[in-house]
N, C-alpha and C positions, 0 to 999 in steps of 0.2 A: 408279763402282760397284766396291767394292771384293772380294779373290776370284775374279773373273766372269773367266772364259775368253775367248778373242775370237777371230776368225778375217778375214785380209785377203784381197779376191781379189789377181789378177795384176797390176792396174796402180796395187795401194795407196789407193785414193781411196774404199775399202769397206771399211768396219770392223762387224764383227760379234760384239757382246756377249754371253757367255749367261751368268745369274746360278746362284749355285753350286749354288742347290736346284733347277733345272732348269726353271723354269714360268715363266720370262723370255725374252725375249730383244730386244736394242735394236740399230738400226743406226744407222750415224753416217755420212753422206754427207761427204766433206772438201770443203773450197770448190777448186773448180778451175774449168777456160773449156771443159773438154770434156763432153761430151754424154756423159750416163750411161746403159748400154746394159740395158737391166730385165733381159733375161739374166742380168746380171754378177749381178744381187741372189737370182734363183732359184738360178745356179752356188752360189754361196755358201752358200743356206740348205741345199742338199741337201745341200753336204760338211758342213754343221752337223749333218745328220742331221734335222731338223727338220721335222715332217710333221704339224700342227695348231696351232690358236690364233691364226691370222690373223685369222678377223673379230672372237673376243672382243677383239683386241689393235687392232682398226678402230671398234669398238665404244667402248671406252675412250679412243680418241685423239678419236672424235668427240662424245662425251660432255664429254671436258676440254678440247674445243676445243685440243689441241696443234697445233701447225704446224709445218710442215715445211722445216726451213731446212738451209742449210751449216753442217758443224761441231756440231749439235746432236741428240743423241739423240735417236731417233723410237722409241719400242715398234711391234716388228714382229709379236711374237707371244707370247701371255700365256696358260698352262695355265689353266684349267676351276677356277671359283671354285665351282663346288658340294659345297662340304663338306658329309659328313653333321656334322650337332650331336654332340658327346662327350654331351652329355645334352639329355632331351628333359623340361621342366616341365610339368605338370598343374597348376598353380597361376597365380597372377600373381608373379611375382619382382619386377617395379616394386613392389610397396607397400615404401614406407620403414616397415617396422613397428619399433616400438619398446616394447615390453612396460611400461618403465618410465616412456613419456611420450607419451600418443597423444592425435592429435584426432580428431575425428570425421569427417572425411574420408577418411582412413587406414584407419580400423575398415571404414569403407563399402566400400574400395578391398581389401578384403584379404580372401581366402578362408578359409571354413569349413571343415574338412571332419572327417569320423568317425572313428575309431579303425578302424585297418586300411585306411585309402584311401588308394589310390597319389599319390603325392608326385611324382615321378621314376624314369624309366626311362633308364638308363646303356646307352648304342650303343656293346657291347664290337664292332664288325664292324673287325677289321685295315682293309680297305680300302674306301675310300670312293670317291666317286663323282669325287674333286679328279683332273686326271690334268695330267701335266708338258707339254711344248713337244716331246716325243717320241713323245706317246700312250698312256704307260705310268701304269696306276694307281698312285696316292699313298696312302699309310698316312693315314688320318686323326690328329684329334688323343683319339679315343675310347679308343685302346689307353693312351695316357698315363694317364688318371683311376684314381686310388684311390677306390674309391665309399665308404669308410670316412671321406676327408677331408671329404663332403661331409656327414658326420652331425652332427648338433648333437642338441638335449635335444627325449626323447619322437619320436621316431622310429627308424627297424630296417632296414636291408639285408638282403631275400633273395635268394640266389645264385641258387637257381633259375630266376628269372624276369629279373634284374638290375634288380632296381623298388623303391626308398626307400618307405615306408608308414610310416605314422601310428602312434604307440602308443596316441595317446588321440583326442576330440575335441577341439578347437577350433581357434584361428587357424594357419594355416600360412602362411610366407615364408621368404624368404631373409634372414639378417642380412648385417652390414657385414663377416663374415669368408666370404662364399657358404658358407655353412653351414646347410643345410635345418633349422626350427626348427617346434614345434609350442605353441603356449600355451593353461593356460586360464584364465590369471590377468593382468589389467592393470590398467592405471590411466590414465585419461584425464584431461587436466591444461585442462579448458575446460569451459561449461556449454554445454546441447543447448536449442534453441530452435527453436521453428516444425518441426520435423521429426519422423520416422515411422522409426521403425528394431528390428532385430532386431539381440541381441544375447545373449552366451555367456557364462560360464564365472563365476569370481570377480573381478566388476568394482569399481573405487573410480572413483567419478568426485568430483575438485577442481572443483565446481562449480554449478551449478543446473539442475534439467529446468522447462522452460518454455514452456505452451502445445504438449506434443508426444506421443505415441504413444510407448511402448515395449515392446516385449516381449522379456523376458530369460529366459533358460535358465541357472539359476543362483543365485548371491550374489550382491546389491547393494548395495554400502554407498554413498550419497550426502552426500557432506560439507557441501551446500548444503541447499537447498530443494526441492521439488515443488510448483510452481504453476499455474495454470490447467490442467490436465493432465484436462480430462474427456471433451473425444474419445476415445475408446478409452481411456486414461491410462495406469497404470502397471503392466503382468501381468506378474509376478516370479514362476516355477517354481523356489523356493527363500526363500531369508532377505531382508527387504530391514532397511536403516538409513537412516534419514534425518535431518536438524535438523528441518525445518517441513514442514509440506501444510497448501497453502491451494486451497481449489476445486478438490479434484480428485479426480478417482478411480485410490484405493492395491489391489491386487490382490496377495498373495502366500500362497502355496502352504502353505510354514512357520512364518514369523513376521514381523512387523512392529514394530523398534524407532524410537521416535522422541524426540529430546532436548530438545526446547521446547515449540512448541503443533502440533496436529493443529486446523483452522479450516477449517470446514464443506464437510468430504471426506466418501468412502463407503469404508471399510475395510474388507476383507473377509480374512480369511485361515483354516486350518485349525488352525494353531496359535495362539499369542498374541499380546495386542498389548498390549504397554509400554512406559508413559512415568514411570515410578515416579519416575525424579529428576527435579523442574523442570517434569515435563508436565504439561501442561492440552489436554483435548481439549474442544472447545465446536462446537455445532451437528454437522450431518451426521449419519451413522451409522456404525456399527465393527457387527462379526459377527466372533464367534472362533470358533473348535474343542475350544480349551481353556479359556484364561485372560484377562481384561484384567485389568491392573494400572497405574493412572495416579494422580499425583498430584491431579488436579482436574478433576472433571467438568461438564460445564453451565459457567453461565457467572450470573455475577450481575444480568446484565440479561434474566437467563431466557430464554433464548434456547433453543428444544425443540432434545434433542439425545437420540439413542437408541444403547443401546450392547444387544446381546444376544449371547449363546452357545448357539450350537446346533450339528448335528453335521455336517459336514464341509462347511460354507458357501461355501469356494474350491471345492470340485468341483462342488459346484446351479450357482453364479455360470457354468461354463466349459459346464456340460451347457443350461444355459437362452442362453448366447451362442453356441451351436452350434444349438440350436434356432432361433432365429433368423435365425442365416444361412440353415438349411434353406427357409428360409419367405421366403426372399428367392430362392433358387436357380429359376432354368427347368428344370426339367429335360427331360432327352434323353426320356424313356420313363415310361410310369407305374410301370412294375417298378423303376424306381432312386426316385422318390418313395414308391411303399411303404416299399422298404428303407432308407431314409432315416429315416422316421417312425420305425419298427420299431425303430431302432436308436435312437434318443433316449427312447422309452418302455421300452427294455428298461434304458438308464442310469438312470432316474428310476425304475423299479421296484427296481433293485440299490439304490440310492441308501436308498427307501424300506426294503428290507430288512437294511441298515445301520443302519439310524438308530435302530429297535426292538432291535438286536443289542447297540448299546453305550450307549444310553441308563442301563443299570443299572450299569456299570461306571464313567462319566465320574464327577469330583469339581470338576465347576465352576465360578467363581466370576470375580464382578467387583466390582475393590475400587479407593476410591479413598483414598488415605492420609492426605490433607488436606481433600477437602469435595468432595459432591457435590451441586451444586446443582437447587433447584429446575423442575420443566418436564422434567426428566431422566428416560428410558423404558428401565428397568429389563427384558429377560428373559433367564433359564436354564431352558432348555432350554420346557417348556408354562408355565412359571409367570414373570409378568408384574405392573410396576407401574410408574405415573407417578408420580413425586415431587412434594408438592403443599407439600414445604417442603426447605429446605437440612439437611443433613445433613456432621456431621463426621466425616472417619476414619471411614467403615462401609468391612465387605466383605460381598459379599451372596452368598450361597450358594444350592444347591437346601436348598426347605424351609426358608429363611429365611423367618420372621414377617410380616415386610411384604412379599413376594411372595405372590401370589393366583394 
């Protein structure tokens, strides 16, 4: 032990270590044939000065199983291993988050949290609770920390409180430099399968959603598929992008792009939904806000497929699956089932009072650029029709001819 101070008693055969930082201390028996007097070892520790840490230092010797031999350093007495923490996390620090490359266990494992919520609280307190082999309190390692170093992107240091906060919503972690980080943008490099999950911000997933639940708060662009997805399926509070939907239910707030075929889904959104290059959407149904725009509707083996525009379809969709849950709820009291009801009839009259307000203003339409086939159910807004023959390159507006 190098540095370490020592002390011998009278007849040399006791040696007494203290390490430099002071929260040590080891004794070393020498091998002799005389009877070692316990005395000699109190003598010794008190000219050390030395007045605690014996049973942590009893503690650890019988935890490590040390032994007590000639010649061999035995720890006599070990200061106070309670350090306050330099910082205290409100987060999970284990997730290996990776913003540029994530899978879905990761996302699972890693915290949400809101613009303005505390991250980290930095323990400026000089001294902690560590204390040396003398008794005397130890400086922790808290007064060391620059809480500056610990800042990374979309996050804020304030002094007054000494607590790291959030600039925005979404993931928080630690990266690979312990640099508190906040994201609302990734990319998951795997497809989701059999699983149920909430998720944020501006997501890409390399991959396919499959037979699963999602619900997003956000941008979704999906570089794969959407498949079997009609438990609950896919509610996007925002843009989605997709290749394919097959059998499932697409749910978004904004808009709905997709770049091949849409195969007998229920699409719903407030904005648009287009496939103008390459798509074909056959079977199921679509409801917009504003616009459809797809290259090829129906399907040649006339397969009924319904596409309509009406006024704000994603919001009825979220007020009628809240109603249902109501109606699935026990409730505590009849006074929370009134105001339960209450509150869903007053959405669907707002709703209703909407939908008179901008009916004269919307400008419609669903078009499809190469052929709308047969068995295909045409409506904007009150005016409705079934196709009882193929049609090429039409767009159909309000007050188009062949709506009734």
């Amino acid at each position: 032990m190098a540095n370490n101070s020592y002390l011998l008693n009278k007849d040399d055969n006791l040696k007494l270590e203290i390490s430099e930082d002071k929260t040590s201390a080891y004794l070393t028996i020498k091998d002799t044939t005389e009877v070692i007097d316990a005395n000699d070892i109190v003598d010794l520790l008190k000219r050390a000065g030395i007045v605690t840490g014996f049973e942590e230092a009893a503690r650890i010797n019988r935890d490590n199983q040390n032994l007590k031999k000639h010649n061999n350093q035995i720890l006599i007495a070990q200061g106070s291993n309670a350090t306050v923490e330099p910082v205290t996390y409100f987060i999970n620090i284990e997730s290996k988050f990776n913003p540029a490359r994530l899978n879905w266990f990761t996302i699972k494992n890693t915290t949400i949290i809101s613009a303005d919520e505390q991250l980290a609280k930095i323990n400026l307190n000089t001294t902690g609770a560590e204390t040396d082999i003398y008794g005397n309190k130890l400086p922790n390692e808290a007064g060391k920390i620059n809480p500056h170093d610990l800042l990374g992107e979309n996050v804020y240091y304030n002094e007054e409180d000494f607590t790291i906060y959030s600039q925005i919503k979404g993931y928080a972690f630690l990266d690979e430099n312990k640099k508190l980080q906040v994201t609302d943008s990734f990319k998951v490099c795997e497809s989701l399968q059999n699983s149920s999950i909430y998720t944020y911000g501006d997501v890409t997933i390399e991959g396919d959603i499959v037979d699963s639940y999602v619900e997003h708060d956000g941008n979704l662009k999906v570089l794969g598929n959407i498949v079997n997805c009609r438990n609950g399926g896919i509610e996007i509070e925002g843009e989605l992008s997709l290749e394919t939907g097959d059998n499932s239910n697409i749910y978004a707030s904004k808009s709905i792009t997709f770049h091949k075929d849409i195969r007998y889904c229920r699409c719903i959104t407030d904005g648009f939904i287009s496939g103008a290059e390459n798509g074909a959407f056959v079977g199921g149904s679509a409801a917009a806000g504003n616009y459809i725009d797809i290259e090829k509707i129906g399907s040649p083996f006339h397969i009924a497929t319904s596409l309509e525009i009406g006024i704000t379809p994603f919001q009825k969709f979220k007020i009628s699956k809240r109603q249902k849950k109501l109606e699935k709820i026990t409730p505590d009291s009849l006074d929370f089932t009134l105001h339960s009801t209450q509150l869903a009839l007053e959405e669907n009259n707002f709703l209703r009072q909407l939908e008179k307000s901008l009916t004269k203003e919307l400008k419609p339409f669903i078009k499809a650029s190469k052929i709308i086939y047969q068995k295909t159910s045409i409506r904007i807004l009150d005016q409705a029709t079934t196709l009882s023959k193929d049609l090429s390159g039409h767009r159909f507006a309000k007050n188009d001819p062949k709506l009734s």
